[in-house]
N, CA, C and O atoms as CSV, one atom per row, in Angstrom:
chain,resi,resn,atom,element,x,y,z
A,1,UNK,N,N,1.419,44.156,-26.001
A,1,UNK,CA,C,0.233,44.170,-25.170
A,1,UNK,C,C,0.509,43.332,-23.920
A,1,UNK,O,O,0.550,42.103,-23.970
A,2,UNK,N,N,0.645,43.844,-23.101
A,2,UNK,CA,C,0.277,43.064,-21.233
A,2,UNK,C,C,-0.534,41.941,-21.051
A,2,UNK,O,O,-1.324,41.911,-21.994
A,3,UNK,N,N,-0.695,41.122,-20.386
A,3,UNK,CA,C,-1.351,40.116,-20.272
A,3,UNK,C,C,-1.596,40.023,-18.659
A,3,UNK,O,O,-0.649,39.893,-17.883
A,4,UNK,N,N,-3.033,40.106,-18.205
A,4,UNK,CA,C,-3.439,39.490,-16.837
A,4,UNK,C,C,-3.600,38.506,-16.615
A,4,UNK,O,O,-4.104,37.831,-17.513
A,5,UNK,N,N,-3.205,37.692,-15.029
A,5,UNK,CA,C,-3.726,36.588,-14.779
A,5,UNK,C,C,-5.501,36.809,-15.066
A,5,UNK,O,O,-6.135,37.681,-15.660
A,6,UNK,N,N,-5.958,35.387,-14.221
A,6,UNK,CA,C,-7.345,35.484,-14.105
A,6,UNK,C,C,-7.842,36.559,-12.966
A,6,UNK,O,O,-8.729,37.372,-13.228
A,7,UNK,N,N,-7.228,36.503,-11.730
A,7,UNK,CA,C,-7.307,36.894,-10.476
A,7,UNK,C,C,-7.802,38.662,-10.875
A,7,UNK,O,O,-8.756,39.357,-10.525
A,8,UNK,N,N,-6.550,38.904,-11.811
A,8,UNK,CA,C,-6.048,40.749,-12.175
A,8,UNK,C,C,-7.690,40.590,-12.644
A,8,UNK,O,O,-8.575,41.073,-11.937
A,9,UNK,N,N,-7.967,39.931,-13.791
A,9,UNK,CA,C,-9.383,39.964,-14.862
A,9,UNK,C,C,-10.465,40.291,-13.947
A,9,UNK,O,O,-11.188,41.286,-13.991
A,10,UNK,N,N,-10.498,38.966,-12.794
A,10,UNK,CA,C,-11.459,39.498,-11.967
A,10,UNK,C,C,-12.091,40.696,-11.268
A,10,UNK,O,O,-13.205,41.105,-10.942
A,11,UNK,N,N,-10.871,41.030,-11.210
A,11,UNK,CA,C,-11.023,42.242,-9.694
A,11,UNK,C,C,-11.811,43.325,-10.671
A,11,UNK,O,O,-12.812,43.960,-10.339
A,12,UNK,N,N,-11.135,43.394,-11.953
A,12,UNK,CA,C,-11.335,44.618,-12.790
A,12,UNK,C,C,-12.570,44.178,-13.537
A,12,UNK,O,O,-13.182,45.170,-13.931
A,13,UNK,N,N,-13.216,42.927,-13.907
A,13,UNK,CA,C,-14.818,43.140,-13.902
A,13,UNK,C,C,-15.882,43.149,-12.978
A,13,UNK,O,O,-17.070,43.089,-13.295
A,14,UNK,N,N,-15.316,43.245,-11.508
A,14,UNK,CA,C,-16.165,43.294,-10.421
A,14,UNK,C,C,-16.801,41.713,-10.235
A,14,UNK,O,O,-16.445,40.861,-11.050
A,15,UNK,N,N,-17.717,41.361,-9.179
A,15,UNK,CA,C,-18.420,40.439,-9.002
A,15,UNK,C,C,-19.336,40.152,-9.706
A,15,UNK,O,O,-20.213,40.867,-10.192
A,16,UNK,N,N,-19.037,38.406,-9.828
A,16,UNK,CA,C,-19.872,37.998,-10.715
A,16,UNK,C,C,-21.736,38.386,-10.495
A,16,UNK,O,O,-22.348,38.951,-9.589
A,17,UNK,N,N,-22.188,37.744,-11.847
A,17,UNK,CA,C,-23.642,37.793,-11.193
A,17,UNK,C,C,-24.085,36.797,-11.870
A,17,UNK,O,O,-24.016,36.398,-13.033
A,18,UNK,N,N,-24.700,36.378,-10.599
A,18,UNK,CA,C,-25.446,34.299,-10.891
A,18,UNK,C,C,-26.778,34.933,-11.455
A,18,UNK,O,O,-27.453,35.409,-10.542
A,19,UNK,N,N,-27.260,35.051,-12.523
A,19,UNK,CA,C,-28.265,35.260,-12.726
A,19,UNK,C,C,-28.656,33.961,-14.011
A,19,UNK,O,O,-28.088,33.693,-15.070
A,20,UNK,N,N,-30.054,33.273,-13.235
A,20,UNK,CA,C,-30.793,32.018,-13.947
A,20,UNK,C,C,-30.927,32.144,-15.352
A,20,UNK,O,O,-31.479,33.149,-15.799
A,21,UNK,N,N,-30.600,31.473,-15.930
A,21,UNK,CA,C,-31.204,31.247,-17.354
A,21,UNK,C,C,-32.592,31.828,-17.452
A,21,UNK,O,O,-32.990,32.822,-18.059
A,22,UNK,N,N,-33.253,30.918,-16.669
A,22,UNK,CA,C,-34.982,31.507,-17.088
A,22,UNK,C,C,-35.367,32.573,-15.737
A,22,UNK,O,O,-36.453,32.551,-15.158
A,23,UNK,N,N,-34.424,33.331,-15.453
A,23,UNK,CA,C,-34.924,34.163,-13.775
A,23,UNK,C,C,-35.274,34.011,-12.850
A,23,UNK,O,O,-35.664,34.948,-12.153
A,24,UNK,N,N,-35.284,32.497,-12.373
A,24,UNK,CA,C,-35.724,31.670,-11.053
A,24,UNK,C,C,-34.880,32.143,-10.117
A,24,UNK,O,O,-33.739,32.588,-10.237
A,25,UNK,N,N,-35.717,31.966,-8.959
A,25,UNK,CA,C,-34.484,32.504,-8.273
A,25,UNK,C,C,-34.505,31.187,-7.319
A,25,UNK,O,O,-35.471,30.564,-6.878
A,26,UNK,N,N,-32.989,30.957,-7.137
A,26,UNK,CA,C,-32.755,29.634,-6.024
A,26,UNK,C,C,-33.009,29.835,-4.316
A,26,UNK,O,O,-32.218,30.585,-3.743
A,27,UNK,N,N,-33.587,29.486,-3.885
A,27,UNK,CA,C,-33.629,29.936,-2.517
A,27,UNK,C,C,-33.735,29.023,-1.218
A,27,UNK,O,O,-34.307,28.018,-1.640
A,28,UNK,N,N,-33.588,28.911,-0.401
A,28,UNK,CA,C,-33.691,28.238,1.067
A,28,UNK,C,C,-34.622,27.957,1.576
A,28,UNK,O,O,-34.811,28.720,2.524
A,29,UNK,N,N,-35.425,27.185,1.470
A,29,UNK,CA,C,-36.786,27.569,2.944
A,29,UNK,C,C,-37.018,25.970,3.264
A,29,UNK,O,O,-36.642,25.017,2.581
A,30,UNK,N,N,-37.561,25.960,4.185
A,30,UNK,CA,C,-37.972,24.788,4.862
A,30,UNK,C,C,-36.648,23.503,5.014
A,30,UNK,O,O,-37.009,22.339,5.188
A,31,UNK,N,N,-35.051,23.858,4.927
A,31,UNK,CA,C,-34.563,22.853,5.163
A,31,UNK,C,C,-34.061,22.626,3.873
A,31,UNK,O,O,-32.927,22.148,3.826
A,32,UNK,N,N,-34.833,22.934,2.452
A,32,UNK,CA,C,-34.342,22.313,1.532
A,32,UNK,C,C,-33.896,23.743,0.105
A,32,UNK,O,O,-34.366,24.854,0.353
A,33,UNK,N,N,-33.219,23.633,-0.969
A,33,UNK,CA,C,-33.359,24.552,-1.612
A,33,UNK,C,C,-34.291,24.121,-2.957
A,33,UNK,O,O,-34.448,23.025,-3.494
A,34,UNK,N,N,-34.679,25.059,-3.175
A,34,UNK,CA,C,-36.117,25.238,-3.994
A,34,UNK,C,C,-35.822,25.859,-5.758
A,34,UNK,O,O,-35.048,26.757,-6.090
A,35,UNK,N,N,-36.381,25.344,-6.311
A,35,UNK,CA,C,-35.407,26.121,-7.677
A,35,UNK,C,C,-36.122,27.443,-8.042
A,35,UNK,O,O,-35.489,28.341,-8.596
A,36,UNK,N,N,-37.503,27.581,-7.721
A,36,UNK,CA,C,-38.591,28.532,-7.756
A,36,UNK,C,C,-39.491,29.062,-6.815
A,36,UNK,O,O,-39.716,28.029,-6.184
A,37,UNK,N,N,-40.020,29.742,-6.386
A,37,UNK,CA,C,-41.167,30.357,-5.897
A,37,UNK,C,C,-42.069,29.194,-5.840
A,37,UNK,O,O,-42.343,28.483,-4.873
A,38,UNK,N,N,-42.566,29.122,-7.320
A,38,UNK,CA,C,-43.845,28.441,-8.352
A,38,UNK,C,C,-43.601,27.270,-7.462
A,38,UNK,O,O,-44.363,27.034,-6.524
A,39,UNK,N,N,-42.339,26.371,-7.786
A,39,UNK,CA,C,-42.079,24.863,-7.562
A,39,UNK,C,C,-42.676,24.856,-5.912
A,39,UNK,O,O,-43.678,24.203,-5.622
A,40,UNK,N,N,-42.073,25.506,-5.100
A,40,UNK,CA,C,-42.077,25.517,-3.584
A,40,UNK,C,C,-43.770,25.941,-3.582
A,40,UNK,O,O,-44.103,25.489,-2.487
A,41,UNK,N,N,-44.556,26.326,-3.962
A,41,UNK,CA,C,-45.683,26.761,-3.753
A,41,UNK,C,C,-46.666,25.050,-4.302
A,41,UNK,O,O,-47.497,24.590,-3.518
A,42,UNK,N,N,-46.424,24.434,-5.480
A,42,UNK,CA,C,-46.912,23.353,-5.947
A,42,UNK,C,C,-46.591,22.404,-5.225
A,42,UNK,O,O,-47.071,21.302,-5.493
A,43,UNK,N,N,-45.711,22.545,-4.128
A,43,UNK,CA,C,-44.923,21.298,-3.184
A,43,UNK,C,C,-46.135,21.981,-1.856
A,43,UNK,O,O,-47.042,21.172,-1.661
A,44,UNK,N,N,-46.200,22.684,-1.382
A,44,UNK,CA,C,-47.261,23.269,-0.825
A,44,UNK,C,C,-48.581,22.773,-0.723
A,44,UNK,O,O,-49.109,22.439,0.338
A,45,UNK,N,N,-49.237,22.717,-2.115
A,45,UNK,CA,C,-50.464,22.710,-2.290
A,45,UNK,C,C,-50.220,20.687,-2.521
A,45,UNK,O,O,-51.209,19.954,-2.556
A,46,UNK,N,N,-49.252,20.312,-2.607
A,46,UNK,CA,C,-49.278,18.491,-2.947
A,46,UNK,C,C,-49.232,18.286,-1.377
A,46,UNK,O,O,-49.864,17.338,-0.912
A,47,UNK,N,N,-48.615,19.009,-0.648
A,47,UNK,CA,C,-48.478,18.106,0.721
A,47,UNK,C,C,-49.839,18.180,1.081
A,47,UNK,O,O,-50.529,17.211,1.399
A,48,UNK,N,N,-50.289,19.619,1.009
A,48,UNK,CA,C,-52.152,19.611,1.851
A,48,UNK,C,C,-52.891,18.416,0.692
A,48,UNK,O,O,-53.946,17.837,0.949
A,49,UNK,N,N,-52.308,18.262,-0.254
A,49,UNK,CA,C,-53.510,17.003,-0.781
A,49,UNK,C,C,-53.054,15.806,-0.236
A,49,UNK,O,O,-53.724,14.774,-0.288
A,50,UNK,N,N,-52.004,15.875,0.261
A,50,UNK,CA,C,-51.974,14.236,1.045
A,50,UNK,C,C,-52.248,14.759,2.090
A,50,UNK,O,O,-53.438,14.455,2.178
A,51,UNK,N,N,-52.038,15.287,2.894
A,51,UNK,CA,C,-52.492,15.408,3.984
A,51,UNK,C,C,-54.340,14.746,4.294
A,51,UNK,O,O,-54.845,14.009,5.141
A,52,UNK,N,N,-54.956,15.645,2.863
A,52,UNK,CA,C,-56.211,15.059,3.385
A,52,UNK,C,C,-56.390,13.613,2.749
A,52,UNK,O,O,-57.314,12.912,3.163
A,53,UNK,N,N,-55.554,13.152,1.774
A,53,UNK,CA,C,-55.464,11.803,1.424
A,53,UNK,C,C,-55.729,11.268,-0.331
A,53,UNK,O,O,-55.821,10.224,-0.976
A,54,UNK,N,N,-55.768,12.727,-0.533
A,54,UNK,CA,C,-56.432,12.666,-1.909
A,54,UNK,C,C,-55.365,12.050,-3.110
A,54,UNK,O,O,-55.539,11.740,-4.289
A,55,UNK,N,N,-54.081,12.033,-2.131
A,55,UNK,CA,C,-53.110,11.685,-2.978
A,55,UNK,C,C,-51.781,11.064,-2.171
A,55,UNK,O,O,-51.629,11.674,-1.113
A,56,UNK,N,N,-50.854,10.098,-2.363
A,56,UNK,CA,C,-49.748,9.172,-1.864
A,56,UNK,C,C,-48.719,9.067,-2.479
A,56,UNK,O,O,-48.555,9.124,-3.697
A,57,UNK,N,N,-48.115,8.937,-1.818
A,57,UNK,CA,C,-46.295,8.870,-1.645
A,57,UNK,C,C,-45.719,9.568,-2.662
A,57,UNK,O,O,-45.279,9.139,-3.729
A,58,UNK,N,N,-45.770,11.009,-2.118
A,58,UNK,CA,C,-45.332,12.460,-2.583
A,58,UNK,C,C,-43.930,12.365,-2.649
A,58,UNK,O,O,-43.388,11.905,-1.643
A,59,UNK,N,N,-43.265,12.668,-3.526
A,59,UNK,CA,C,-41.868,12.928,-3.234
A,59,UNK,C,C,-41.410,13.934,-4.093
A,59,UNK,O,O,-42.105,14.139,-5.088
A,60,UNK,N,N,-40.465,14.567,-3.949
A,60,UNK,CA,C,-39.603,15.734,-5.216
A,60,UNK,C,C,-38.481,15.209,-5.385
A,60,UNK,O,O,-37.907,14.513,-4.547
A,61,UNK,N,N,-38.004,15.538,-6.653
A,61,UNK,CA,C,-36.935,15.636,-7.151
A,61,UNK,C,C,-36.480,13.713,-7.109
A,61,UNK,O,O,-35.885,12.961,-6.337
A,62,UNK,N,N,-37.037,13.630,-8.155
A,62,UNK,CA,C,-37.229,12.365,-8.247
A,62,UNK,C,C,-36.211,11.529,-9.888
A,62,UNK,O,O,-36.449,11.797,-11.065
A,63,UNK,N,N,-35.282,10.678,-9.437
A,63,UNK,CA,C,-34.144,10.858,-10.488
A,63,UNK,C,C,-35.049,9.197,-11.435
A,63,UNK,O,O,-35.519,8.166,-10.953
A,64,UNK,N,N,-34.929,9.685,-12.874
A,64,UNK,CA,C,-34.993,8.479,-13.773
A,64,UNK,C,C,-34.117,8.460,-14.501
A,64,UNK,O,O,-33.800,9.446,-15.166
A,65,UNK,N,N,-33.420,7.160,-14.563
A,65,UNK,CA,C,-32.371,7.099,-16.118
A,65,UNK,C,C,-32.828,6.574,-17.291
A,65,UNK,O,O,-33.590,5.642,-17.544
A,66,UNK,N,N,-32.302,7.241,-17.865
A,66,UNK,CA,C,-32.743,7.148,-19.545
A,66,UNK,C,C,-31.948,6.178,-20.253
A,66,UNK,O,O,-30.775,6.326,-19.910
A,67,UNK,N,N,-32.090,5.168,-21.165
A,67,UNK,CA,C,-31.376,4.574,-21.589
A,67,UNK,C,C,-32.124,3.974,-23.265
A,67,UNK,O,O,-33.255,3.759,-23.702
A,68,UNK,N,N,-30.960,3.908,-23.681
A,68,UNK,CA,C,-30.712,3.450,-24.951
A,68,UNK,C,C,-30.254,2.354,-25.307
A,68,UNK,O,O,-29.164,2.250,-24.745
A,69,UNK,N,N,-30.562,0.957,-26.269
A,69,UNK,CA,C,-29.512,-0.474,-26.381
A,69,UNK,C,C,-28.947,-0.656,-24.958
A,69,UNK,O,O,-27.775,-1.025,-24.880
A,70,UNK,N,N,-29.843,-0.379,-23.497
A,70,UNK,CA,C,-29.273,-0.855,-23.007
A,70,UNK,C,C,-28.155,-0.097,-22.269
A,70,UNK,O,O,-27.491,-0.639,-21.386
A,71,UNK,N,N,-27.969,1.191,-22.667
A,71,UNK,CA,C,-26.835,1.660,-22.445
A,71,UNK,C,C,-27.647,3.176,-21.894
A,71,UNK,O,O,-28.467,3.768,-22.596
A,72,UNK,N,N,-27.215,3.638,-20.485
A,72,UNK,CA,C,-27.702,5.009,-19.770
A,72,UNK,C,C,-27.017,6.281,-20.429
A,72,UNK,O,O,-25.894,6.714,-20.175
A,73,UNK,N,N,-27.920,6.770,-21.309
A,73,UNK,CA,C,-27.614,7.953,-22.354
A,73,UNK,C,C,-28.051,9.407,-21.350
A,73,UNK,O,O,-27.686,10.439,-21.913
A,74,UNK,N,N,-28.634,9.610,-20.223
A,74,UNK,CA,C,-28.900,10.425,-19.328
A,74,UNK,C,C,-30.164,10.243,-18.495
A,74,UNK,O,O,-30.769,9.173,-18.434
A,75,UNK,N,N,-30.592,11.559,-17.742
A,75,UNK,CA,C,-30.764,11.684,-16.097
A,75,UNK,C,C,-31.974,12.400,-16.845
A,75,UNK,O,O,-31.740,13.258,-17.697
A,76,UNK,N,N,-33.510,11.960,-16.448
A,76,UNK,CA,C,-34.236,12.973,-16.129
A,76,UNK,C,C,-34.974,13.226,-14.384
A,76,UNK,O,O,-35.651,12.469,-13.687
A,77,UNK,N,N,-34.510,14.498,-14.175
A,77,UNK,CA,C,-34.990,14.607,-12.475
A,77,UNK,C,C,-36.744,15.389,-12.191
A,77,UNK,O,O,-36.944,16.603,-12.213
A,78,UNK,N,N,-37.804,14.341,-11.946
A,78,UNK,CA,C,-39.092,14.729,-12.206
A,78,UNK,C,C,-39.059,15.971,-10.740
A,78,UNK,O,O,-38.390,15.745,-9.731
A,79,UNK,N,N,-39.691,16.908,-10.874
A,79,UNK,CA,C,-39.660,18.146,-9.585
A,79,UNK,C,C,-40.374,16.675,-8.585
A,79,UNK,O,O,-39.816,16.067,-7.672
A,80,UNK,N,N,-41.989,16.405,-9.271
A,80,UNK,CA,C,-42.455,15.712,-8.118
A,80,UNK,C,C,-43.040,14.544,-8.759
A,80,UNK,O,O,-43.405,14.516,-9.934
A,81,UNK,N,N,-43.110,13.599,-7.947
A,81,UNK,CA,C,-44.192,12.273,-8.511
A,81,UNK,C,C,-44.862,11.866,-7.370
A,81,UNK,O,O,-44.204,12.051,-6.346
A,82,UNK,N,N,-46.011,11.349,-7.200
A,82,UNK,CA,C,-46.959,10.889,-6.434
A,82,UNK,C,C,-48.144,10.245,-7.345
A,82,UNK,O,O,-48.378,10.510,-8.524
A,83,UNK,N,N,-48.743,9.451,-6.609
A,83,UNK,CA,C,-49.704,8.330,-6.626
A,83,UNK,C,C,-51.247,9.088,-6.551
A,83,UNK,O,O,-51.611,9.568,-5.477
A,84,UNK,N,N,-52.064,9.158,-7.681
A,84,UNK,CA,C,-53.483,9.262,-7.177
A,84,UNK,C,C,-54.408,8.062,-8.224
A,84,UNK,O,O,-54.617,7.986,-9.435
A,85,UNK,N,N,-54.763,7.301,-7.123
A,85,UNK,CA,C,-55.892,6.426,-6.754
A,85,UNK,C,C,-55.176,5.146,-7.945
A,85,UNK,O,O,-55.644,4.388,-8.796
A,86,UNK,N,N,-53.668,5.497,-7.341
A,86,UNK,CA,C,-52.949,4.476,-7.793
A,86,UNK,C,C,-51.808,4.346,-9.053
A,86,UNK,O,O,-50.859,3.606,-9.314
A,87,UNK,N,N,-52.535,5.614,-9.721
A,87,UNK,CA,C,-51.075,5.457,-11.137
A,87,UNK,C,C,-50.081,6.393,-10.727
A,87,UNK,O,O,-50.488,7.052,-9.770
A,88,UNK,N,N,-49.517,6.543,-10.907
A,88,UNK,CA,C,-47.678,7.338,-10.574
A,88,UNK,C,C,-48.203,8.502,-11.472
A,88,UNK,O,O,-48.749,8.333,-12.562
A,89,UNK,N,N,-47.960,9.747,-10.854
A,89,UNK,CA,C,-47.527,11.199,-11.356
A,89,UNK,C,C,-46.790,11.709,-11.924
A,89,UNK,O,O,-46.591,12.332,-10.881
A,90,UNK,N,N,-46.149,12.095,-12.557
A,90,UNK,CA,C,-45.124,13.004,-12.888
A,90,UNK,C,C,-45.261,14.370,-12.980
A,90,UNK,O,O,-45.701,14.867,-14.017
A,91,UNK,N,N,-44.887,15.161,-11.872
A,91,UNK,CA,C,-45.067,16.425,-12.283
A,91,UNK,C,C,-43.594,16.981,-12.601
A,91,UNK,O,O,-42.471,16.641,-12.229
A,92,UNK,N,N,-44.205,18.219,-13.650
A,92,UNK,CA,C,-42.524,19.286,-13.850
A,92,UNK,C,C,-43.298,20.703,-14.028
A,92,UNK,O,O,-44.242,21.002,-14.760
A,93,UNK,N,N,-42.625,21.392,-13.183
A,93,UNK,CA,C,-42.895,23.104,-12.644
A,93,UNK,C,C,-42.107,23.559,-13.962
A,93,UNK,O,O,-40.934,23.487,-14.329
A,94,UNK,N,N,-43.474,24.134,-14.583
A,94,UNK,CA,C,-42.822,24.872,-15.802
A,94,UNK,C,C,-43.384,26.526,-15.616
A,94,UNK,O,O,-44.454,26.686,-15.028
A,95,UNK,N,N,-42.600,27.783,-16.156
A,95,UNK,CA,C,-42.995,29.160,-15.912
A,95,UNK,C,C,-44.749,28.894,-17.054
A,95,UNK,O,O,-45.303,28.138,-17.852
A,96,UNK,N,N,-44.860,29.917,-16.448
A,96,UNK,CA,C,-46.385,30.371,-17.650
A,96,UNK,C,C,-46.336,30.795,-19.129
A,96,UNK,O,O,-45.876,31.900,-19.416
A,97,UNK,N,N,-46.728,30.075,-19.943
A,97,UNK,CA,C,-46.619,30.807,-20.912
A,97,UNK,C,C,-47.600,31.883,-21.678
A,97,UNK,O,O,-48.759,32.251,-21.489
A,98,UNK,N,N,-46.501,32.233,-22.706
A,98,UNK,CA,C,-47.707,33.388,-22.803
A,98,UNK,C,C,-48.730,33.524,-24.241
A,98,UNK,O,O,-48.057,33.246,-25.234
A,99,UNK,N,N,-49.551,33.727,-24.440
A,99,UNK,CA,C,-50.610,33.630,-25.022
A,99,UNK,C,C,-50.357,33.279,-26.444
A,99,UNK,O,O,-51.093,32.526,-27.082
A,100,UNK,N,N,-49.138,33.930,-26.989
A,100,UNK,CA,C,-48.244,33.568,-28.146
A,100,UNK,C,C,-47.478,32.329,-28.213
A,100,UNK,O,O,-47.268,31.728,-29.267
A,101,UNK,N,N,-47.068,31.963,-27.076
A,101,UNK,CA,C,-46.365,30.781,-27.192
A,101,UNK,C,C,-46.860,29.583,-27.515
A,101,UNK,O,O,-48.071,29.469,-27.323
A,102,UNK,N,N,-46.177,28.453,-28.038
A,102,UNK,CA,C,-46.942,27.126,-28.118
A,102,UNK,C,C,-46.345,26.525,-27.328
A,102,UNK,O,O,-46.216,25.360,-27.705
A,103,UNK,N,N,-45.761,26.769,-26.115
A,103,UNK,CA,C,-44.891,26.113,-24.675
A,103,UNK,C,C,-44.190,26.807,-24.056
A,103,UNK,O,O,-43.500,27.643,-24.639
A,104,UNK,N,N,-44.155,26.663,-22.647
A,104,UNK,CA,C,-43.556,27.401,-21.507
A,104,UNK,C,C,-41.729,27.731,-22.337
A,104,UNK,O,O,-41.105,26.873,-22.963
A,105,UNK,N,N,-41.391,28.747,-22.153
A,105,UNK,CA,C,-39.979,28.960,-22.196
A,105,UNK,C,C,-39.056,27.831,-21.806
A,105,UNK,O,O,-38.107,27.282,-22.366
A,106,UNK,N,N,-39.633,27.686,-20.712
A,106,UNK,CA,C,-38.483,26.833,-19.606
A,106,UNK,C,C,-38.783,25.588,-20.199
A,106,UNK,O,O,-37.914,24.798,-19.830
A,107,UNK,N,N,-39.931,24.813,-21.245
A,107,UNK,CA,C,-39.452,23.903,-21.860
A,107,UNK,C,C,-38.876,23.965,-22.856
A,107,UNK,O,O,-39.310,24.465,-23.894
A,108,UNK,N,N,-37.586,23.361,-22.659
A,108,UNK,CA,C,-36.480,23.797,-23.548
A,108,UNK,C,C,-36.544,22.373,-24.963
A,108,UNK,O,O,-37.630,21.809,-25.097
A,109,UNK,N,N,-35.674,22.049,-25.643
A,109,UNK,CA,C,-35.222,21.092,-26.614
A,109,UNK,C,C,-35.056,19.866,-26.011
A,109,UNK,O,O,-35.613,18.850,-26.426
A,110,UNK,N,N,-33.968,19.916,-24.595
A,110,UNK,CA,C,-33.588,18.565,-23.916
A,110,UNK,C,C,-34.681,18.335,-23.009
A,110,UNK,O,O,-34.866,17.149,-22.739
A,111,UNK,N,N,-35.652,19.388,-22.333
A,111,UNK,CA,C,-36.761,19.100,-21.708
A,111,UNK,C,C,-37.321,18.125,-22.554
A,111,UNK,O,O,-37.115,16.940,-22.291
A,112,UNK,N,N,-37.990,18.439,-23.520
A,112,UNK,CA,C,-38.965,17.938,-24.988
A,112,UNK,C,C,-38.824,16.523,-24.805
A,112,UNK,O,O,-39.572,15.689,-24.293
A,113,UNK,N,N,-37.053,16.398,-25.642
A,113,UNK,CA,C,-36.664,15.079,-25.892
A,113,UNK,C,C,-36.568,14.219,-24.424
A,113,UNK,O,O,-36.266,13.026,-24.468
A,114,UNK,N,N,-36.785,14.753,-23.381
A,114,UNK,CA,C,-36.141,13.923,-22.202
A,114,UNK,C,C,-37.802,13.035,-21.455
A,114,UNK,O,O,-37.959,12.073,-20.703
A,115,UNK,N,N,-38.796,14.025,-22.186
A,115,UNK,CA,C,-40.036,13.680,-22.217
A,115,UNK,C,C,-40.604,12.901,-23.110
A,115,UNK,O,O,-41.445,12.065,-22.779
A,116,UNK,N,N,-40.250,13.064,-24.234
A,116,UNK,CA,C,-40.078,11.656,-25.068
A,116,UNK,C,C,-39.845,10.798,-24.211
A,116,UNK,O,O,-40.657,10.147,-23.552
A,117,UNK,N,N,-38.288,10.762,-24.187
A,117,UNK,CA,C,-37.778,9.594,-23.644
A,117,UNK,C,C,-38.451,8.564,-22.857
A,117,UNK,O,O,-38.607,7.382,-23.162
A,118,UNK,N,N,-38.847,9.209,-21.746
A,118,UNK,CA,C,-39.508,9.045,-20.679
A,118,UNK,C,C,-40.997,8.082,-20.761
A,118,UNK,O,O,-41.277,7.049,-20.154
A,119,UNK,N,N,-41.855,8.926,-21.829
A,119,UNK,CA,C,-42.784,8.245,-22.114
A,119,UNK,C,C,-42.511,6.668,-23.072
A,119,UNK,O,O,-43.115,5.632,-22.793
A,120,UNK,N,N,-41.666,6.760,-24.014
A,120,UNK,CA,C,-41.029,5.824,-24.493
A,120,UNK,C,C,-40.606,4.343,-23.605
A,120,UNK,O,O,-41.168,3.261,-23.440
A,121,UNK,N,N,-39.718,4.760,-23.297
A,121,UNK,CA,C,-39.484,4.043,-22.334
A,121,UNK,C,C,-39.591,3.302,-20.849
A,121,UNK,O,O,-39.195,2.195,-20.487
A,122,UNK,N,N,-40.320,4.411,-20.102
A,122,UNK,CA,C,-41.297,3.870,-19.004
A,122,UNK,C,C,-42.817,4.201,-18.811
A,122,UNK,O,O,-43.397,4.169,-17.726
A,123,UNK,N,N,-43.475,4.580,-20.224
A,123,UNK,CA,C,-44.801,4.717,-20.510
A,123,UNK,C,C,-45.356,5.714,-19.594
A,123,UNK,O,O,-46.506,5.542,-19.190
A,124,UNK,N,N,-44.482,7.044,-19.099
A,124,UNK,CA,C,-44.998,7.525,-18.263
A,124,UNK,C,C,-44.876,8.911,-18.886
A,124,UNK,O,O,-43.854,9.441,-19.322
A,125,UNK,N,N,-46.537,9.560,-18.827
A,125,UNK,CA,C,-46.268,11.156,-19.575
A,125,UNK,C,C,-46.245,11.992,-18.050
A,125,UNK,O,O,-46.516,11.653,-16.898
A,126,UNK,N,N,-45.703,13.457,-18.792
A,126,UNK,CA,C,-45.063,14.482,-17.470
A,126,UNK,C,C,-46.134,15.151,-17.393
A,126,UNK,O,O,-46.518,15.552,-18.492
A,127,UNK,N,N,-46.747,15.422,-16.561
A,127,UNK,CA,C,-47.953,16.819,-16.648
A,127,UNK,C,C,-46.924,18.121,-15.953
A,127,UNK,O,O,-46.099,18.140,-15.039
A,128,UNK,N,N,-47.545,19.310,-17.056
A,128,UNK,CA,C,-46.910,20.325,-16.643
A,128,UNK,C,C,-47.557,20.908,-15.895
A,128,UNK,O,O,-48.779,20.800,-15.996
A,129,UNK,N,N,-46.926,21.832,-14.758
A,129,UNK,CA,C,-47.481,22.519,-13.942
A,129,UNK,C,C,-47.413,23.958,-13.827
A,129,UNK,O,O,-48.036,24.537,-12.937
């Protein structure tokens, strides 16, 4: 039997296809890339609430480390956090679920536990969006 490089493999399964785990599609707009539609639309509707003031110091993609004894066991990245009428936010852009489900798809196992974590350790729960 013959053996191809990788290069030969390629050509002869054609181009790849980046297609999302959960069907998001990644996209460009405003300067920054967006992981969703949904997400970029909830970043939307947070800026017009500060805008009129209802809410402070908006930010996305917001990195916390997780740690254990002391020791950084991983990364959770909140989509957005902001301030209303003073306690810290956490938001995370999750798809819709559906009437059967008992949670969005897109919260996965390491989502779950990383939300644990989170609350555990910096007493802060995620609201889903």
């Amino acid at each position: 039997m013959e053996r191809i490089n990788y290069k030969e493999a390629r050509a002869l399964l054609g181009p790849r296809k980046n297609n999302s785990k959960f069907r998001n599609k990644l996209f460009w707009l405003d300067n920054v890339y967006w992981h969703s539609k949904r997400e970029y639309m909830r970043w939307q509707l947070l800026l017009t609430r500060q805008q009129k003031g209802e809410i402070s110091e908006l930010r996305r993609q917001v990195p916390f480390d997780l740690h254990a004894n002391g020791t950084k066991v991983g990364r959770y990245n909140a989509d957005f956090t902001y301030k209303l009428d003073g306690q810290l936010i956490v938001e995370d852009v999750k798809a819709k679920k559906r009437p059967d489900q008992k949670r969005s798809a897109t919260a996965t196992a390491l989502y779950q536990r990383s939300k644990r974590h989170l609350k555990a350790e910096y007493g802060i729960d995620i609201t889903e969006v």
